[in-house]
C-alpha positions as CSV (number, residue, x, y, z in Angstrom):
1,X,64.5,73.8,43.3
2,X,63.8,74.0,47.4
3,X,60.6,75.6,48.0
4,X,60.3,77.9,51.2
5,X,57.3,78.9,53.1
6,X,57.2,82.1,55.3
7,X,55.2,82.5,58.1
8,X,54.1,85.3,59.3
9,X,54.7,89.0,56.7
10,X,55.2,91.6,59.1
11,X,58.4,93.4,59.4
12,X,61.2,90.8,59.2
13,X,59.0,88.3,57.3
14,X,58.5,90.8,54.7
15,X,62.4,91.5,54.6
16,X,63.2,87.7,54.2
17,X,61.7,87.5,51.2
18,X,63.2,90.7,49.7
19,X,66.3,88.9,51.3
20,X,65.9,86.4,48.8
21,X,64.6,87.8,45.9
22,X,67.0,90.7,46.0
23,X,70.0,89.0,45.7
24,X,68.7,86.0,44.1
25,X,72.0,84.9,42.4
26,X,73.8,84.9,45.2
27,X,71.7,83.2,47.9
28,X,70.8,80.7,44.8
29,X,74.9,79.9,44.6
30,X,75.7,79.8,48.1
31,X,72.6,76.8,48.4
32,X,73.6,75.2,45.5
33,X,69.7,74.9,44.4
34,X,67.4,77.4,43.1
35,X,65.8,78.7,46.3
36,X,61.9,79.7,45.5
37,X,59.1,81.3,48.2
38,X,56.5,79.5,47.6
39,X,54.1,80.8,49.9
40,X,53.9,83.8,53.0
41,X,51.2,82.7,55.8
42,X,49.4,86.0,56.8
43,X,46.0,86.6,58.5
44,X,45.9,89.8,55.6
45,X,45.7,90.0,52.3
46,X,48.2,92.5,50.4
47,X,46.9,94.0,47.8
48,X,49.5,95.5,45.4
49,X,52.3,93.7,46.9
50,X,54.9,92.2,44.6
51,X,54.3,89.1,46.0
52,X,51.0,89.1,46.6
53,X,49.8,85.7,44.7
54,X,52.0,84.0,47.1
55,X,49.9,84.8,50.5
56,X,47.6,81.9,52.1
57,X,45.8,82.1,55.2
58,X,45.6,78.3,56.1
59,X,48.3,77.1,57.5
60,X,47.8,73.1,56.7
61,X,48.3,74.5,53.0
62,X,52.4,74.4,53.8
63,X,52.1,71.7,56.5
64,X,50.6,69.4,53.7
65,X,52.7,70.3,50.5
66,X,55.6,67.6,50.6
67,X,57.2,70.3,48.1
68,X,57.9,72.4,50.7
69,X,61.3,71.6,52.7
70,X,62.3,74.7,54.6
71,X,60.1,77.0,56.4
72,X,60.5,80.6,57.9
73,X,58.9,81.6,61.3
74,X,58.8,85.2,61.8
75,X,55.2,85.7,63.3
76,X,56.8,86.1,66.9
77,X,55.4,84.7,70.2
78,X,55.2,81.3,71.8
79,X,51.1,80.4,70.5
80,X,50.9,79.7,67.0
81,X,54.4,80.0,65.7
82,X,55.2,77.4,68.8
83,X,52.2,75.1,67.3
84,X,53.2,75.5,63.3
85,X,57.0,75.3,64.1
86,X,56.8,72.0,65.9
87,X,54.1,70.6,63.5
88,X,56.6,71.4,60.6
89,X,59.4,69.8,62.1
90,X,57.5,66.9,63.1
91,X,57.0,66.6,59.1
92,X,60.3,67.0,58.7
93,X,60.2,70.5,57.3
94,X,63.1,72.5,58.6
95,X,62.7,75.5,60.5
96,X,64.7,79.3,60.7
97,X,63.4,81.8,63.0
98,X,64.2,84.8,64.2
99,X,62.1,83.9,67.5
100,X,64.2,84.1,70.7
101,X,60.8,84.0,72.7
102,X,60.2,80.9,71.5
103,X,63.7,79.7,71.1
104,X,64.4,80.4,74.8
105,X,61.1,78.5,76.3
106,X,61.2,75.2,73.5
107,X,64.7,75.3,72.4
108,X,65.6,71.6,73.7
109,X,62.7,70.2,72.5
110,X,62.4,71.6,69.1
111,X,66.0,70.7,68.7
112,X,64.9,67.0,68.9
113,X,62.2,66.7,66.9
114,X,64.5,68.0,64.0
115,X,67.2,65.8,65.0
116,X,64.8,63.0,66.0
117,X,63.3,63.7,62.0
118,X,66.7,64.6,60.2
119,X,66.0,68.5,59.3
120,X,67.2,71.4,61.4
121,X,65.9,74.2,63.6
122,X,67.9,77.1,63.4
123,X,67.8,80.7,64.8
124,X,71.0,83.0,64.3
125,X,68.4,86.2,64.0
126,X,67.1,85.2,67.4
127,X,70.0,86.6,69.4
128,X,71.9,90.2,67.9
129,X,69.3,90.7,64.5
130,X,71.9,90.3,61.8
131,X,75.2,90.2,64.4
132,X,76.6,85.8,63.2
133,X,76.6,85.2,66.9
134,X,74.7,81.3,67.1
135,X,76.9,80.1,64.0
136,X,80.3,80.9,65.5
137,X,79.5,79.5,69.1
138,X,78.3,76.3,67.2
139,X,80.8,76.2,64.7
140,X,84.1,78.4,64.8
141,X,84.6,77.9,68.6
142,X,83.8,73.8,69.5
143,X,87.2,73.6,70.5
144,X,87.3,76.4,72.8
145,X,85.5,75.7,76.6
146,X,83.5,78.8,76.6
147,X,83.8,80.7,80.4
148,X,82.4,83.7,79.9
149,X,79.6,85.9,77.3
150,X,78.8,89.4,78.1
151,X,76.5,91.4,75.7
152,X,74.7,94.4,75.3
153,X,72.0,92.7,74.1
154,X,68.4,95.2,73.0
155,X,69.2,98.1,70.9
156,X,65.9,100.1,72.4
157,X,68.2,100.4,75.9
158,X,71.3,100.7,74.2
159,X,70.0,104.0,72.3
160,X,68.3,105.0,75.4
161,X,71.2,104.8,77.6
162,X,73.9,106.2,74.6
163,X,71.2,109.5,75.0
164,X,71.4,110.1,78.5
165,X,75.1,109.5,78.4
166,X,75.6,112.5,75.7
167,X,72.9,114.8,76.4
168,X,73.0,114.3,80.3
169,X,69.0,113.7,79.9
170,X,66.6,111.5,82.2
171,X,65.7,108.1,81.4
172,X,61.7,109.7,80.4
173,X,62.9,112.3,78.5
174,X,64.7,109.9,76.4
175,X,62.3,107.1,76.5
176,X,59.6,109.1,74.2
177,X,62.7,110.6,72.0
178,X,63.2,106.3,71.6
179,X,59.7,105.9,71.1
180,X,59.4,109.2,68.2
181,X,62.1,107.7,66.0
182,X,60.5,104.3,66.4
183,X,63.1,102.6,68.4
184,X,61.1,101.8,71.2
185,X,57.6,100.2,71.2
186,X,54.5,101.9,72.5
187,X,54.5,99.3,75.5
188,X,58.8,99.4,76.1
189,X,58.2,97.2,79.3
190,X,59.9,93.8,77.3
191,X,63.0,96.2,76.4
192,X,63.5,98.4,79.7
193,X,62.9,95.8,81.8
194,X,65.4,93.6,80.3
195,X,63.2,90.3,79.3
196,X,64.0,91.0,76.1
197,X,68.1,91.0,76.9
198,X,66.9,88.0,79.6
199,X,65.9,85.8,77.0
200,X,69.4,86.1,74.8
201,X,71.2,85.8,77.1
202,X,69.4,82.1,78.5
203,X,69.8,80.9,74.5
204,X,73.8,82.1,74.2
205,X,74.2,80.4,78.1
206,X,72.4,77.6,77.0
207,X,74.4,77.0,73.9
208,X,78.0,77.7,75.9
209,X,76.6,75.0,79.0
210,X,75.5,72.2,76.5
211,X,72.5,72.2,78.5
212,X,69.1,74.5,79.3
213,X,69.1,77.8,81.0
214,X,65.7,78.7,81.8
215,X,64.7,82.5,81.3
216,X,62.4,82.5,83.6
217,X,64.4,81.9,86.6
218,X,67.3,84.6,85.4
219,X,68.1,87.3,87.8
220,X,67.0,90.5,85.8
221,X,66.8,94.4,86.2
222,X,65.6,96.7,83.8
223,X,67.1,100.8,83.3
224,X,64.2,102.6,85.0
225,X,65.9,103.3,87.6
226,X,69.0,104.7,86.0
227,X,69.5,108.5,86.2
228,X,71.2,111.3,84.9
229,X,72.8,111.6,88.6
230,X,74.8,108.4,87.4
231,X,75.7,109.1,84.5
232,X,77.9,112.3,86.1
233,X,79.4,109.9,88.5
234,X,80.4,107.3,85.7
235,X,82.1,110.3,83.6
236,X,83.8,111.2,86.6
237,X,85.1,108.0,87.2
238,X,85.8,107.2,83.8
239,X,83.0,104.2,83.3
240,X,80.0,103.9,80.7
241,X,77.0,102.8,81.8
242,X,75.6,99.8,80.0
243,X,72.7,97.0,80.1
244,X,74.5,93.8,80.3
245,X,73.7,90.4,79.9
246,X,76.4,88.2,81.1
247,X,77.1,84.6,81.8
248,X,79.8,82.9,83.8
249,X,80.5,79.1,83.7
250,X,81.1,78.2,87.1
251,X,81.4,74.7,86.3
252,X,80.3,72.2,84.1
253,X,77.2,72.0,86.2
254,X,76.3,75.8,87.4
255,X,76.2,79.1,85.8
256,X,76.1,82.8,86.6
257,X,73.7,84.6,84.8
258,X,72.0,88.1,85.2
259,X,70.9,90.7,83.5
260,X,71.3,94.1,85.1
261,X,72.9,97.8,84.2
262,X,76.6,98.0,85.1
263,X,79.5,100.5,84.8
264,X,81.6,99.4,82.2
265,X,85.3,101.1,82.1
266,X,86.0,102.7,79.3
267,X,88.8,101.0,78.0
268,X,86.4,97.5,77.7
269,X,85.3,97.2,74.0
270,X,81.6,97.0,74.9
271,X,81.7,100.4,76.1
272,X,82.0,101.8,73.0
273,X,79.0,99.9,71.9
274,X,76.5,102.5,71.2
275,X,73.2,104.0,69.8
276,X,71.0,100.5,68.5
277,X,74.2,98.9,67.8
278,X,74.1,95.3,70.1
279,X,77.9,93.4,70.9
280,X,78.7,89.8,72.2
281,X,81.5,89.4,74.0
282,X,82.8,85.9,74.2
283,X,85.7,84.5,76.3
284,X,87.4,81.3,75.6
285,X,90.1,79.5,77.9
286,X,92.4,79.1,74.0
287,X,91.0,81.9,72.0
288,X,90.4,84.7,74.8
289,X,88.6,87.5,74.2
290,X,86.5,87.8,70.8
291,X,84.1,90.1,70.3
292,X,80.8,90.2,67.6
293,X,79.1,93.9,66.7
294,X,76.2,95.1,64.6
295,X,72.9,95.7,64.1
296,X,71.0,94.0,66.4
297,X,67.8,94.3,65.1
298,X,66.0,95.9,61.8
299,X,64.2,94.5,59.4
300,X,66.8,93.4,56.8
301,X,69.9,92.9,59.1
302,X,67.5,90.4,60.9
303,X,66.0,88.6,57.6
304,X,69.7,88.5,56.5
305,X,70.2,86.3,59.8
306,X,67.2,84.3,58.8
307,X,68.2,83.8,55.1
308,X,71.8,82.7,56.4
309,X,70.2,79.7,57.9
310,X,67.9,79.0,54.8
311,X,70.8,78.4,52.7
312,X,72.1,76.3,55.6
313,X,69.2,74.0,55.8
314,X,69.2,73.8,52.1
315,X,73.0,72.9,52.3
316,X,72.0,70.1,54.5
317,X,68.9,68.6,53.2
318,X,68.2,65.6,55.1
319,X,70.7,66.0,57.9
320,X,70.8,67.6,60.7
321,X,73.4,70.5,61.6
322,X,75.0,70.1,65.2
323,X,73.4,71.8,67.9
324,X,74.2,70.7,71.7
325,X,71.7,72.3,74.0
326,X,70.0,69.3,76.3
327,X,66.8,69.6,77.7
328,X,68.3,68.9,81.5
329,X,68.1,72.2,83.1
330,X,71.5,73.5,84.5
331,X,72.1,75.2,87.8
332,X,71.9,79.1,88.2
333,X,73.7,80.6,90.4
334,X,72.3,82.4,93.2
335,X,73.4,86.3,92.5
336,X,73.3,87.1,95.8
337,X,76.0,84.8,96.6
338,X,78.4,86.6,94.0
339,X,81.2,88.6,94.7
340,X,81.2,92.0,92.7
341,X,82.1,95.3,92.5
342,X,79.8,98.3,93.2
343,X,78.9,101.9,93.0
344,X,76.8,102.8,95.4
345,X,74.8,106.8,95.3
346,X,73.6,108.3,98.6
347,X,71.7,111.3,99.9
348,X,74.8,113.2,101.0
349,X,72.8,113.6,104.0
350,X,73.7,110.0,104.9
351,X,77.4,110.1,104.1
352,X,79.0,110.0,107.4
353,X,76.3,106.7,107.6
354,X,77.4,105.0,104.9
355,X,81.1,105.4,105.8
356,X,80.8,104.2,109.3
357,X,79.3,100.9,107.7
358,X,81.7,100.3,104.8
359,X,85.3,100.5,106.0
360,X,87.0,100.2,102.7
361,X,85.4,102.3,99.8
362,X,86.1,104.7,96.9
363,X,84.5,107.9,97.6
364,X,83.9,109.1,93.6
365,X,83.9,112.9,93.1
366,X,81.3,114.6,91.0
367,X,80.1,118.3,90.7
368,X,77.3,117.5,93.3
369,X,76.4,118.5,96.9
370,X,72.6,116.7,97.0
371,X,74.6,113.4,96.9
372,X,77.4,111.3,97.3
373,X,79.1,108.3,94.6
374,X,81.3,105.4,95.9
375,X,82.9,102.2,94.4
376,X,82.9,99.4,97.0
377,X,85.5,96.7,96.2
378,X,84.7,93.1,95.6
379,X,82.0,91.8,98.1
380,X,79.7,89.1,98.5
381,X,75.9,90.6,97.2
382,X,74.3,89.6,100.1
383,X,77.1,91.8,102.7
384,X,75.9,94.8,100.4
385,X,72.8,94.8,100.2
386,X,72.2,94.1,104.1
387,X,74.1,96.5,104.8
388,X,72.3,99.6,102.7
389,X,69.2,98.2,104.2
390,X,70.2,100.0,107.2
391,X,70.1,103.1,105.2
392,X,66.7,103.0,103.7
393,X,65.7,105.6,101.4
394,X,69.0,107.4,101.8
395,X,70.3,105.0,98.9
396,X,69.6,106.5,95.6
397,X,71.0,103.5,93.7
398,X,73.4,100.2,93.3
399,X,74.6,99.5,90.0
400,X,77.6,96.7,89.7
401,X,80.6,97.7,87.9
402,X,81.9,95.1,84.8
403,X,85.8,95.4,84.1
């Protein structure tokens, strides 16, 4: 018998267990061992709950029971489930969590106290909810020299932005439609401002570099500023518009990585990506293109994510499952140096402005007279965006286009 402790009995906590106690047999097989949940950390009690005899409240009850070998972190944040996740590892308890918070700030270093005391760390549900994402970039693709992951990354934006596509709404409008049905939190700002997306994205670039990606220091824009407006443009020109996070090996020692809305054409597979569904995108210089979709978040797709490493630390007992993600921090890119695409909206006011500044453009047509869409071709960030300073308020908004 392995004996698993669960921290933390909120929403994906409570599914990991059902995880494992609903389909028993089959998790039980898949481990070879008789997988038992010994106990759930909680600051509550629950009365009434099947598994209510298992609840503690004092932490130092798992850190201290040598019978306990794998343990669960799904309390979320970077205080306490930081604290109890290193203080289990250094006891050699193997960790799974569904933490990409976490994961992203401490990755490196939790990775070596598990290696450093032969158990594992792992976090497939950190990045895509129950999308196998982690496992196949660790596993099914070492031989392939990863250049490129693009993914649409938080379901809250992704719903919000399929909504204002179909039912030519504004980004308010569907924002409390997002928050009725309970796909946005009360406080959105970690979803619409893309942290959230910022964070998986550092772990995946991370993981396809060898070495750390800092969230902190990636370039990120949320989808306030998206419109209706742009959405008529992207129809006309036959694009989806999508919240991307995207990563670009440069080299072995420098990355591109941002997070920001972009016009997708149609014919890309992300772009048909919609609602809460998430997608990773993943190039490879012998594979090419490969692409992983699902539910990216939810209580059970995630715990399933969770549970899927459970039966991998209990298939390795003792050793430690390859992860290669140093602590040296790699070299981001500086996005203003990149050459992109962009569409570009005006006040038409400013339209015989704008064309006198930009020589070679796409002028994009659209049943509107208040303003005025253009694709610019591939240009350095920096040209762009000193050159719609001279515009000022006249520019209604830049979004970069993804092919």
């Amino acid at each position: 018998m392995i004996n698993v402790a669960v921290l933390g009995y909120g929403t994906v906590g409570s599914g990991v267990v059902e995880v494992i106690e609903e389909n028993k047999e089959t998790v039980n097989k898949k481990s070879a061992a008789e997988l038992n949940v010994k106990y759930i950390l909680d600051l509550r009690d629950f009365p009434g709950d099947p598994y209510e005899d298992k609840v503690i409240h004092d932490f130092n009850i798992i850190l201290n029971d040598p019978e306990v070998s794998i343990v669960c972190e799904t309390m979320g944040g970077v205080g306490a489930a930081y604290k109890f996740t290193k203080e289990c590892l250094l006891a050699g308890k193997s960790v799974c969590t569904s933490n990409k918070e976490l994961v992203a700030k401490h990755g490196p270093e939790l990775l070596q106290i598990a290696k450093d005391k032969q158990c594992n760390y792992l976090f497939e549900a950190s990045v895509g909810g129950g999308i196998p994402v982690i496992r196949p970039i660790n596993y099914s693709l070492t031989a392939e020299e990863i250049e490129n992951i693009t993914g649409i990354l938080n379901g809250t934006t992704n719903y919000m932005l399929t909504k204002m596509d179909a039912l030519g709404a504004d980004f308010d409008e569907v924002l409390k439609e997002a928050q009725a049905n309970g796909y946005a939190e009360a406080d959105p700002t970690a979803d619409i401002e893309g942290y959230d997306a910022r964070r998986k994205i550092a772990i995946l670039s991370s993981l396809m570099m060898t070495k750390n990606v800092d969230s902190e220091k990636v370039y990120t824009e949320g989808i306030t500023k998206i419109t209706s407006a742009d959405f008529e443009y992207a129809k006309a020109a036959g694009f989806k518009i999508k919240l991307l996070g995207t990563s670009e090996k440069l080299s072995d020692s420098e990355v591109a990585v941002m997070v920001a809305p972009f016009f997708i054409d149609l014919e890309h597979p992300l772009a048909m990506v919609n609602d809460v569904f998430n997608a990773v995108f993943v190039k490879g210089n012998m594979l090419g293109d490969s692409m992983y979709y699902g539910r990216g978040a939810g209580k059970l797709p995630t715990a399933s994510a969770v549970v899927s490493d459970v039966i991998d630390c209990a298939r390795h007992l003792g050793k430690t499952v390859m992860c290669f993600w140093d602590a040296e921090d790699v070299k981001l890119a500086d996005v203003k140096e990149l050459e992109r695409e962009f569409f570009v909206r005006i006040d038409s006011a400013a339209k015989e402005d704008f064309e006198e500044l930009f020589e070679d453009f796409e002028e994009i047509i659209a049943d509107r007279k208040e303003d005025a869409g253009y694709f610019l071709p591939p240009t350095k960030e920096r040209d762009v965006y000193e050159k719609l300073e001279k515009l000022g308020d006249t520019v209604l908004n830049v979004i970069r286009i993804y092919r």
